[in-house]
C-alpha positions as CSV (number, residue, x, y, z in Angstrom):
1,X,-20.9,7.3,64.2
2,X,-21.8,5.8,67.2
3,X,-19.6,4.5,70.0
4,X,-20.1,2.3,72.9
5,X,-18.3,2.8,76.0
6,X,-18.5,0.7,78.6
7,X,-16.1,2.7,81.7
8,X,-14.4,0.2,84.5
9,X,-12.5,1.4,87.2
10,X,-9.8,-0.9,87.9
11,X,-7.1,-0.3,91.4
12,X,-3.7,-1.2,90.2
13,X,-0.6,-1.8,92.7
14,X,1.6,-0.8,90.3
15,X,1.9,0.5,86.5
16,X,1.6,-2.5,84.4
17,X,4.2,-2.6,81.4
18,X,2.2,-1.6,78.6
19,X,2.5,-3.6,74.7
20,X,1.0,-1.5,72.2
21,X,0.1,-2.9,68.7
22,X,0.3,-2.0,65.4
23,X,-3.1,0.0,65.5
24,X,-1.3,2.4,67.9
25,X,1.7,5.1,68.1
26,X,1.7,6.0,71.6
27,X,0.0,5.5,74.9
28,X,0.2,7.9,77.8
29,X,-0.9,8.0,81.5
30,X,-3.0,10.7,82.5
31,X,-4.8,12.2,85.4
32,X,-8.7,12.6,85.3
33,X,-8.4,16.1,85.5
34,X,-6.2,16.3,82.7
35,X,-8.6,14.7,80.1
36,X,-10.1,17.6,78.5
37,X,-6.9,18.3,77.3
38,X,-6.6,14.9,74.4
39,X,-9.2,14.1,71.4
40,X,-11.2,11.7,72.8
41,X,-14.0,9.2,72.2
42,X,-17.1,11.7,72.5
43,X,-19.0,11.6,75.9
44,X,-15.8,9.5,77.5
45,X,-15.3,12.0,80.2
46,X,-18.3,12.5,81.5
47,X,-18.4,8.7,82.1
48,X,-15.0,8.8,83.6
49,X,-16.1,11.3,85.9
50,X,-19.3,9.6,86.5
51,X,-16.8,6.4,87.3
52,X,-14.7,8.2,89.6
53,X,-17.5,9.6,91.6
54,X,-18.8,6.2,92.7
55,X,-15.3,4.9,94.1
């Protein structure tokens, strides 16, 4: 399978209230150095580390 991820790094001033659909269960906020603890998209955090670098 191949996935396309396209990372954007977006400055919020506050935590927006979240609607999830029926194609999810949950959502949670994380911090970056939390995310090699969650089954992720393959490659997703090196480009979220890559992301974070150039901020």
């Amino acid at each position: 399978m191949t996935w396309l991820v396209a990372p954007v790094l977006v400055k919020l001033k506050r935590k927006p209230d979240v609607k999830i659909d029926y194609e999810h269960t949950e959502f949670k906020w994380i911090k970056p150095n939390e995310i090699d603890n969650y089954d992720i998209v393959p490659g997703a955090d090196k480009d979220l580390r890559l992301v974070l670098e150039l901020q």
